[in-house]
N, C-alpha and C positions, 0 to 999 in steps of 0.2 A: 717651430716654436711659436710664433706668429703666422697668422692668417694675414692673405692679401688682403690691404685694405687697411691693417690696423699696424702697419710700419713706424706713421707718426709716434700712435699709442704707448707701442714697445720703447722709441726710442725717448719718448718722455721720463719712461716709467723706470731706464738704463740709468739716465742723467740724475733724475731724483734720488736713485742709489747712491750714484757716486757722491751727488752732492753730500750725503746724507754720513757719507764713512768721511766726505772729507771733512764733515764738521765733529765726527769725532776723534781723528786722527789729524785734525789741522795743528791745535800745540804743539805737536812732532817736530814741524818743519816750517819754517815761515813759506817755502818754494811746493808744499805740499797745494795749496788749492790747483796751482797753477796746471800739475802733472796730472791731478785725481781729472779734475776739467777737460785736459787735453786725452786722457784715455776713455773719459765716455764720448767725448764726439767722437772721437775715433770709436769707438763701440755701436754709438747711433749709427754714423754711418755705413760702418760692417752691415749691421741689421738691417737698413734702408737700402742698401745693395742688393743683399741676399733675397729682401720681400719684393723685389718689383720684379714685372714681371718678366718675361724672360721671350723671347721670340721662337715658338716651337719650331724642332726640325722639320725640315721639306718633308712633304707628304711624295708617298709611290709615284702619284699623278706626276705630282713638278716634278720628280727629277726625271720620271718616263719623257714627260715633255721639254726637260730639257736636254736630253739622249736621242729625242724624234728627228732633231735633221739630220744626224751624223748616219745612225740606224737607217734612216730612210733613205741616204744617198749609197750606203753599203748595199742594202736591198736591190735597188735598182739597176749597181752596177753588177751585184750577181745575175740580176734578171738576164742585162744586157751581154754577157758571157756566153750564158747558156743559148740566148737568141744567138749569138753568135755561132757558136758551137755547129746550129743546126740551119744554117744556112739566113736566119733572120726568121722564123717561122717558129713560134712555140705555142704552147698551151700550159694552161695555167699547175696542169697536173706532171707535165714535164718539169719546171721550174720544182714544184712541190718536192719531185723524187730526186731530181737533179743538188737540191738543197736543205737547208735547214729552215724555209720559209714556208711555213704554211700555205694551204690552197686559195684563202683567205686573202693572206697578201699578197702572194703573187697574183692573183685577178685585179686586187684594189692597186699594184703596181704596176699590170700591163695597161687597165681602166685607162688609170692617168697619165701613162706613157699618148694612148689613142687619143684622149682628150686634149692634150700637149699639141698633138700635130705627128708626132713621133711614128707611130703604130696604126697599122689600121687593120679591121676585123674581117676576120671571113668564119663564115660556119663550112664544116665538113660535112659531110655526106652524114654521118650518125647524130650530126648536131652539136657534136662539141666546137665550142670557139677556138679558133685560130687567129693568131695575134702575127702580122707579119711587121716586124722592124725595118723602116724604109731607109733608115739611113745606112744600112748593113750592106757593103757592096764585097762581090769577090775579086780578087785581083785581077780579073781579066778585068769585068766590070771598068773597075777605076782605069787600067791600061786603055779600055775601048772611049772612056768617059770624054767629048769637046773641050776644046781649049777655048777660053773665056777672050 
């Protein structure tokens, strides 16, 4: 009904109605100004509610970014499964077939596993990357591992 912006406008233009029925229905009631009165502010107000503005909903991005660290710890811990799985030793194209994670991510997940301290790289004979998990031990491993 109203444009942003023009809320005051409307809600003048509410009042001066009312005023307007109440000065011709005031002889009615002696308690009439009081009610005509109290139902256009209540009416400006309704209208001054409804015209401001409103806080649009979250956009794709915020709520993806707000999904990012839960998603991102999910990712990782399937990364570290599959590295599991295969002795501590994967490639990005493993995790890929192994999951629902793209080649994408799972490189951008082993990356930062390596950058971490976590993972460290080796190339294969054909050139693909190989990511081994250091903290991945086998049960003898740990059996064989010094007492501190």
């Amino acid at each position: 009904m109203f444009k942003k912006g023009n809320s005051y406008i409307g809600c003048a233009i509410v009042i001066c109605g009312f005023v307007g029925l109440a000065a011709f229905f005031g002889p009615l009631s002696r308690y009439a100004w009081f009610l005509i009165i109290a139902a256009a502010a209540a009416v400006a107000y309704w209208i001054n509610k409804k015209s401001a503005p409103h806080s649009p909903p979250p956009s794709q991005e915020q709520v993806t970014k707000q999904n990012e660290p839960d998603d991102r710890e999910n990712a990782e811990k399937i990364v570290l499964r599959i590295a599991a799985q295969n002795q501590g030793l994967v490639t990005p194209m493993e995790i890929a077939i192994a999951s629902d994670l793209s080649m994408d991510e799972a490189s951008r997940i082993l990356e930062d596993l390596r950058k971490k301290g976590y993972a460290s790289l080796r190339v294969a004979d054909n050139g693909s990357y190989v990511y081994e998990i250091e903290g991945l031990l086998s049960m003898q491993q740990k059996k064989d591992s010094e007492r501190l």
